[in-house]
Rosetta silent file (secondary structure, phi, psi, omega in degrees, C-alpha in Angstrom):
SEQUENCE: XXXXXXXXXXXXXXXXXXXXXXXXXXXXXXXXXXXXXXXXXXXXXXXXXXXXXXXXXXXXXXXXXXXXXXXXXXXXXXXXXXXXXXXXXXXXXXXXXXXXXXXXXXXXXXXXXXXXXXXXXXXXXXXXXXXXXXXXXXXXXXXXXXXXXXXXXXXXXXXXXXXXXXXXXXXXXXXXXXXXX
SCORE:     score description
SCORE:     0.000 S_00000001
   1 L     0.000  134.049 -162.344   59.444  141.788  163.306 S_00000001
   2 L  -108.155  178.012 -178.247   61.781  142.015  160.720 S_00000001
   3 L   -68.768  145.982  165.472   61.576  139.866  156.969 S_00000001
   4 L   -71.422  152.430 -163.594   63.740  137.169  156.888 S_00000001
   5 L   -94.353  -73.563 -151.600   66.295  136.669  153.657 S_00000001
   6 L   -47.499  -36.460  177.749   65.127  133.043  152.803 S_00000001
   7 L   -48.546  -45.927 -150.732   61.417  134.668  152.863 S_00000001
   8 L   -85.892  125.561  179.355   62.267  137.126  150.341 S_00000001
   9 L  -110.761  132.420  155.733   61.751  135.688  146.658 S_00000001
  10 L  -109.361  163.196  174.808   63.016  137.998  143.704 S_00000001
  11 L  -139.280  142.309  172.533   61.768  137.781  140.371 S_00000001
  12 L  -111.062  108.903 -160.777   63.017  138.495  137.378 S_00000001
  13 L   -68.489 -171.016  165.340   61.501  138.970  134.113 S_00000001
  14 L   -70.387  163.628 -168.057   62.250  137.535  131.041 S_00000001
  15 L   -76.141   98.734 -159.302   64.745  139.052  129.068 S_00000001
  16 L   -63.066  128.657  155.739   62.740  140.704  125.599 S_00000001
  17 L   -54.772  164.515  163.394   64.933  139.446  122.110 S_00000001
  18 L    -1.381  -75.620 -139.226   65.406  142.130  119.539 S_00000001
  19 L   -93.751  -29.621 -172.385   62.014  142.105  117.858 S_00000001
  20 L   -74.298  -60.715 -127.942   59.982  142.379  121.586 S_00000001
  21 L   -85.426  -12.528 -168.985   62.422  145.643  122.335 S_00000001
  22 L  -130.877   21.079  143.279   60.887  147.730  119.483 S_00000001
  23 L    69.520   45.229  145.575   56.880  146.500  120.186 S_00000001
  24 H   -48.373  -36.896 -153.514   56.193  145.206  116.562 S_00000001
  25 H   -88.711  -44.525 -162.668   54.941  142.154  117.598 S_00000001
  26 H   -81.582  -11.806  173.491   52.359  143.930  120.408 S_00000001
  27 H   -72.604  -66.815 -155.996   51.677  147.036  117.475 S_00000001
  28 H   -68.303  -27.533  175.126   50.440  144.285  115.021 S_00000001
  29 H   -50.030  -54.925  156.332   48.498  142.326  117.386 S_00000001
  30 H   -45.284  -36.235  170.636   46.475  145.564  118.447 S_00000001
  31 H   -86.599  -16.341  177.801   46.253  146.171  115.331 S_00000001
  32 H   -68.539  -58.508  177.653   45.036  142.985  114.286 S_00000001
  33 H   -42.456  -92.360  167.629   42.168  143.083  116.944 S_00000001
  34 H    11.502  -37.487 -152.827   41.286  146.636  115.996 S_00000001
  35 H  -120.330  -75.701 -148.418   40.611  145.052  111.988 S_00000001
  36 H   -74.740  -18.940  158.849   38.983  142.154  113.474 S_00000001
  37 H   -87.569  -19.344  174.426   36.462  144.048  115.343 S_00000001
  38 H   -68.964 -105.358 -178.167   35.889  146.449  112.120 S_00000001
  39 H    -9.284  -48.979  152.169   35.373  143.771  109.928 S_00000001
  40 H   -96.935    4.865  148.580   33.125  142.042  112.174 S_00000001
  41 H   -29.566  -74.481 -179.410   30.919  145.284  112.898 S_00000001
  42 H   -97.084   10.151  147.987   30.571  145.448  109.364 S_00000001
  43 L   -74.166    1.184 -168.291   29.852  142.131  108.687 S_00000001
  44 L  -106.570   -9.334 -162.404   26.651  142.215  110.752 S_00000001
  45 L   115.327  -23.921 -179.405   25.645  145.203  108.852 S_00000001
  46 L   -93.937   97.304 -169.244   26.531  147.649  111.244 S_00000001
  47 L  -112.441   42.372  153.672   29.608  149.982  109.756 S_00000001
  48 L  -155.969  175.113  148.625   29.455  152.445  112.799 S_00000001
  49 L  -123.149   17.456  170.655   28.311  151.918  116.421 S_00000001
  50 L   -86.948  153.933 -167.154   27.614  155.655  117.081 S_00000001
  51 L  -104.636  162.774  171.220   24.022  156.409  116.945 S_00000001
  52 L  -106.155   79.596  168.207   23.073  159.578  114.727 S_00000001
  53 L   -75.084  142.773    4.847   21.107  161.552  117.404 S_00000001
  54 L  -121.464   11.841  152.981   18.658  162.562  117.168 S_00000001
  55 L   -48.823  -41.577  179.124   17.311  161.400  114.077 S_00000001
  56 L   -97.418  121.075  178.420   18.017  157.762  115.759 S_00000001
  57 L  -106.412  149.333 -147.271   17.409  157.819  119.768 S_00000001
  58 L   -76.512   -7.081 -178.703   19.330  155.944  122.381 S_00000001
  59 L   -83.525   -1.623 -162.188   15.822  153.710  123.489 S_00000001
  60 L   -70.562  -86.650  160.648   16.162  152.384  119.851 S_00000001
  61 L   -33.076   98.566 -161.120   18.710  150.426  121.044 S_00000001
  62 L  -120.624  139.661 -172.746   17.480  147.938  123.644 S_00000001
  63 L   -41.170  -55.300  154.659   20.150  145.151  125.170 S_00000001
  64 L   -20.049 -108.932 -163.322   17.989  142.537  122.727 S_00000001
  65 L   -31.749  -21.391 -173.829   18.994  144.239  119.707 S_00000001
  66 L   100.106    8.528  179.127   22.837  144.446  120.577 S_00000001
  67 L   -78.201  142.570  169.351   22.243  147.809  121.880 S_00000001
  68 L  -114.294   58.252  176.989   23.978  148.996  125.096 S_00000001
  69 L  -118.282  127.307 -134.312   21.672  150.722  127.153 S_00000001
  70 L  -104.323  150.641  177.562   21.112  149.135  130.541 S_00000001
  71 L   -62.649  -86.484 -145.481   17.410  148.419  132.235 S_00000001
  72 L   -80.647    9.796  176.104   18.180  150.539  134.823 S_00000001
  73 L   -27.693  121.026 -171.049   19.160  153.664  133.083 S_00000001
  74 L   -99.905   93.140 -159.344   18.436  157.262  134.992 S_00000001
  75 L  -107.457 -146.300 -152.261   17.510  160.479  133.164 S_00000001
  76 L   -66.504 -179.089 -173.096   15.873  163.324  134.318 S_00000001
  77 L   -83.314 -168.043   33.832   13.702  163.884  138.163 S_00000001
  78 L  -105.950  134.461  131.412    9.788  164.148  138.367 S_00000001
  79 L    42.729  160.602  140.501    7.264  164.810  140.595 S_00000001
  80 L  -111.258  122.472  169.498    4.788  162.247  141.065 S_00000001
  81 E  -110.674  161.401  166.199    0.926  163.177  141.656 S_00000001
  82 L   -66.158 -160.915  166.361   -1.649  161.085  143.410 S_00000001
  83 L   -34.352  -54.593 -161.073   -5.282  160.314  142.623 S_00000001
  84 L   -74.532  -25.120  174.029   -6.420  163.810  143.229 S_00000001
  85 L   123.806  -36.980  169.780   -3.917  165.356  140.948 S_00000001
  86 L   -31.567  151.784 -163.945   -1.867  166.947  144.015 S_00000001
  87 E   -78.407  123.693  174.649    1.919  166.907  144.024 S_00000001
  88 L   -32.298  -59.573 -135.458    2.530  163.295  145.897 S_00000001
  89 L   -72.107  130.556 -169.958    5.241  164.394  147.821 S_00000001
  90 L   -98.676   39.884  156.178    4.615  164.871  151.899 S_00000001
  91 L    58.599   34.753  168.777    7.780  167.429  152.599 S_00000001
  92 L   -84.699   -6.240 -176.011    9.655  164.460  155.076 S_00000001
  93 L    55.563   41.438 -129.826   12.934  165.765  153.958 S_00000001
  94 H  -112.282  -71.894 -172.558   13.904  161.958  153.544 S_00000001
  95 H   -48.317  -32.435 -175.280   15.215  163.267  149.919 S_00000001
  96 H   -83.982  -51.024  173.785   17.271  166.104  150.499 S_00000001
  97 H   -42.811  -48.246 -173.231   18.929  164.397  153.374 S_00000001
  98 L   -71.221  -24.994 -157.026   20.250  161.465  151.614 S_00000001
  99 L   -52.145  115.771  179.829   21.421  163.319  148.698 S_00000001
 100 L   -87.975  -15.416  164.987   25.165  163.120  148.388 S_00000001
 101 L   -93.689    9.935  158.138   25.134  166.052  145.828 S_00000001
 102 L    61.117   40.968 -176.113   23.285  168.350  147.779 S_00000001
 103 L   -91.781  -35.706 -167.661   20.883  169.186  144.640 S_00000001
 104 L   -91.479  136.654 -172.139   17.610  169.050  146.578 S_00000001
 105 E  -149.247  107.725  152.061   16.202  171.683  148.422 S_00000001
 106 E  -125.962  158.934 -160.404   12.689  171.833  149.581 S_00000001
 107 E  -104.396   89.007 -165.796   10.637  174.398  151.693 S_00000001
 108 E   -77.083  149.173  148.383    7.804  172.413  153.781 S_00000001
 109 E  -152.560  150.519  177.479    4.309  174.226  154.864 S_00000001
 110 E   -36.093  110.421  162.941    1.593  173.415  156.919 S_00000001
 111 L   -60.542  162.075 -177.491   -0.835  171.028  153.996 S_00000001
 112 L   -92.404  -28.389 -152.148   -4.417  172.525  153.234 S_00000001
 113 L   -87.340  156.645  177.540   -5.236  169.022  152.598 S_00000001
 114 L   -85.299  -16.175 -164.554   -6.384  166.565  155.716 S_00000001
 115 L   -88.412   -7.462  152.185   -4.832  163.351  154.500 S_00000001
 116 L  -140.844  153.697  170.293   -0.897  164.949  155.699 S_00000001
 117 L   -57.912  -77.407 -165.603    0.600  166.918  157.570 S_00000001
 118 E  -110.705  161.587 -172.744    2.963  168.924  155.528 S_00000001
 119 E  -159.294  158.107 -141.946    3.303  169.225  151.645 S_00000001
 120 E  -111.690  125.585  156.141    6.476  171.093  150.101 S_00000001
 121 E   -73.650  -43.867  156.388    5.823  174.773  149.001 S_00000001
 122 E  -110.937  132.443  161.804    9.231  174.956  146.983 S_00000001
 123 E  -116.385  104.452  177.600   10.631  171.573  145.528 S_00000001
 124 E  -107.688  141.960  147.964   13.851  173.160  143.744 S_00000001
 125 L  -125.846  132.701  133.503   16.402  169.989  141.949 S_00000001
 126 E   -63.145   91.732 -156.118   19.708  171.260  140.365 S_00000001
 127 L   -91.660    9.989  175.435   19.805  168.788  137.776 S_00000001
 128 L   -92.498  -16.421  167.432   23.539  170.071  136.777 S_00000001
 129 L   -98.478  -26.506 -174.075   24.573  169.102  140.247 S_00000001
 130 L   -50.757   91.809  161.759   22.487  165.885  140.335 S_00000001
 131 L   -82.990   56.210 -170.745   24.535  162.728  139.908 S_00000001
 132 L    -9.672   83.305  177.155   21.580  160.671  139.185 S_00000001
 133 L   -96.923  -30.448  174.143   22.403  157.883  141.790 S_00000001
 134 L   106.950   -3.469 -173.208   18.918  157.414  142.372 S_00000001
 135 H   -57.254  -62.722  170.464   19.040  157.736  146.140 S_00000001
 136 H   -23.770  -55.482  169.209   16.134  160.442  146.493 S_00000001
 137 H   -35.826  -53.028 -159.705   14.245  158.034  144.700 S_00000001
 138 H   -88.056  -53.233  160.328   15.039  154.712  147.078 S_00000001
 139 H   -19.713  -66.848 -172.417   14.859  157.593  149.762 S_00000001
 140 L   -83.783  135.597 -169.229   11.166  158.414  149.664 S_00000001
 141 L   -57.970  -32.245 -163.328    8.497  156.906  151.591 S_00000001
 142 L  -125.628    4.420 -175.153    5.522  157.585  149.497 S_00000001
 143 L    41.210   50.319 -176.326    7.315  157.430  146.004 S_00000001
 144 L   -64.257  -18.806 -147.307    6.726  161.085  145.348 S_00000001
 145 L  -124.681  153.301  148.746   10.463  161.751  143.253 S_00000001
 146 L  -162.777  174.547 -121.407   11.523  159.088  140.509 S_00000001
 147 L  -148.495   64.105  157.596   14.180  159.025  138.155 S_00000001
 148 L   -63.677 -173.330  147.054   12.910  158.974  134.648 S_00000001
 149 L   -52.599   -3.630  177.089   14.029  158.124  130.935 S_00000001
 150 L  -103.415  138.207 -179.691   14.390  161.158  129.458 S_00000001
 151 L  -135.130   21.630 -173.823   17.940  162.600  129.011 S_00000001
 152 L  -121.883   52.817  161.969   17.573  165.251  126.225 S_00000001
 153 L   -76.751  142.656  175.550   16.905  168.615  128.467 S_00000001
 154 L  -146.786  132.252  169.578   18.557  171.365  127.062 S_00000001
 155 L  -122.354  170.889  177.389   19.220  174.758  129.375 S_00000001
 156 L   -96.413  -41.345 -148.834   20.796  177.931  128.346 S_00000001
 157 L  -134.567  179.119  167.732   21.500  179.322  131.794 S_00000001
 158 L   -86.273  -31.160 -174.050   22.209  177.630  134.562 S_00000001
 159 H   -84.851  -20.770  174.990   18.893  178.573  136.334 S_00000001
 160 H   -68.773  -19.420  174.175   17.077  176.869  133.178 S_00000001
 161 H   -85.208  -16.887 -171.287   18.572  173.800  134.943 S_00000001
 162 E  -102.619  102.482 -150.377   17.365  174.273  138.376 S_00000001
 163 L   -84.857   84.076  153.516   13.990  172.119  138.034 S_00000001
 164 L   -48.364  152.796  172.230   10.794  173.684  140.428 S_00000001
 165 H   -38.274  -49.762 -139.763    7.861  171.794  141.675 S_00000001
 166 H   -93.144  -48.552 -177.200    5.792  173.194  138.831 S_00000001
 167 H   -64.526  -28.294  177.611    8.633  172.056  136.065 S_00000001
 168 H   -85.076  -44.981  174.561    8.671  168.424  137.921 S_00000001
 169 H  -102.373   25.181  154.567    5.298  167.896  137.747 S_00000001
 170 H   -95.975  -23.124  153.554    4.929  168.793  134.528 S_00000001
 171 H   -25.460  -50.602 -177.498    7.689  166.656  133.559 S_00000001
 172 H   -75.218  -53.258  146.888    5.203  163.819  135.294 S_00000001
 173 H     6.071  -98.363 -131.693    2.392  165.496  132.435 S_00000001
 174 H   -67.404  -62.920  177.518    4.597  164.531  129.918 S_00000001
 175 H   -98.746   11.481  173.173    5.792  161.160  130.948 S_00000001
 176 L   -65.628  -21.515 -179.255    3.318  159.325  132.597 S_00000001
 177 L   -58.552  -35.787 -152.878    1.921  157.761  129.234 S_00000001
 178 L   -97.177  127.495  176.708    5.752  156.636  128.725 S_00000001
 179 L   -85.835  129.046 -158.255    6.849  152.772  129.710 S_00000001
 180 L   -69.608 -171.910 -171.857   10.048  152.823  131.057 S_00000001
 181 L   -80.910    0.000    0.000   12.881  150.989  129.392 S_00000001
């Protein structure tokens, strides 16, 4: 079916004078915003909005405060254990599946324990491939994997990056004491 002429509307902009053709008027405006956000920055007290890490750390700044670091905020992986101290997770491959960055890789074996079936011998995460979407997380059944608050890992190598069972749950060591944000 083809378009019709009366159907067709053109439009045409306006024509820019003089002063529009050489962007003065749209330079000073930008620039006026630009000065009016400096000015009120440092009228609050605040004459940067960069943090100095890491003498100052990014939980200082909470949403309250004028800070922009969001409640749901994802750092690094760990481990979970239960009561008994044992690694949580019961090797369903529920995590690994979902994963759209193909970071997780675990190795299931026959548990010692009576309370599951299977419990993961290797738990490997590549947290350099990880685009902490949280799915693994949403993903497990028994809430062995979460998605903590900590962002400040520093590797050397690349292999310093690739997180084991034994590096995950110490990671849980470290931050169970910690409330998230």
């Amino acid at each position: 079916m083809a378009i019709r002429d009366e159907d067709i509307v053109t439009i045409a902009p306006k024509p820019m004078n003089r002063l529009e053709s050489v962007y003065l008027p749209e330079f000073f405006r930008g620039f006026g915003t630009t000065m009016r956000h400096f000015f009120t920055s440092f009228g609050q007290g605040k004459t940067s909005r960069t943090i100095q890490y890491p003498e100052e750390r990014k939980e200082h700044y909470k949403p309250e405060d004028g800070g922009m670091e969001p409640s749901n905020f994802r750092g690094i992986h760990r481990l979970n254990r239960d009561e008994d101290g044992r690694v949580k997770c019961v090797a369903c491959m529920m995590c690994p599946t979902l994963c759209p960055a193909n970071c997780i890789h675990i190795v299931a074996e026959e548990s010692p324990w009576d309370d599951r079936e299977k419990y993961p011998k290797k738990f490997e995460i590549d947290e350099l491939r990880c685009i902490f979407c949280g799915m693994c997380e949403e993903a497990c059944p028994v809430d062995a994997i979460e998605l903590t608050t900590e962002y400040d890992v520093v590797g050397l190598t690349r292999e310093e990056m690739v997180f084991d069972k034994e590096k995950l749950l110490s990671i849980y060591d470290v931050t169970i004491d910690k409330k998230p944000m």
